[in-house]
C-alpha positions, 0 to 999 in steps of 0.5 A, a space after each residue: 513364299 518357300 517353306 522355310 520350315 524350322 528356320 524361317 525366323 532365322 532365315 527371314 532375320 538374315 534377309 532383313 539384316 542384309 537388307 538394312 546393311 545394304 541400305 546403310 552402304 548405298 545411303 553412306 555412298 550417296 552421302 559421300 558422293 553428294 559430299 565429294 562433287 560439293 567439294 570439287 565444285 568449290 574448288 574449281 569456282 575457286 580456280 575459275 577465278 
């Protein structure tokens, strides 16, 4: 691990906090995509007839 010096707690907590918004975006486009093929699936059954 580099010598961070004085800021490592500073340094480390951005790297956490990027981490976790990184998280919350990729589970939220996900979510969204699950979501959004659910949708087109009902659709095109209701088109099918």
């Amino acid at each position: 691990m580099p010598d961070l010096g004085q800021y490592a707690i500073e340094v480390l907590a951005a790297y956490g906090a990027s981490i976790v918004v990184l998280g919350v975006l990729v589970i939220g486009t996900l979510h969204a995509s699950r979501s959004a093929k659910a949708r087109l699936a009902e659709r095109e059954a209701q088109t099918d007839g």
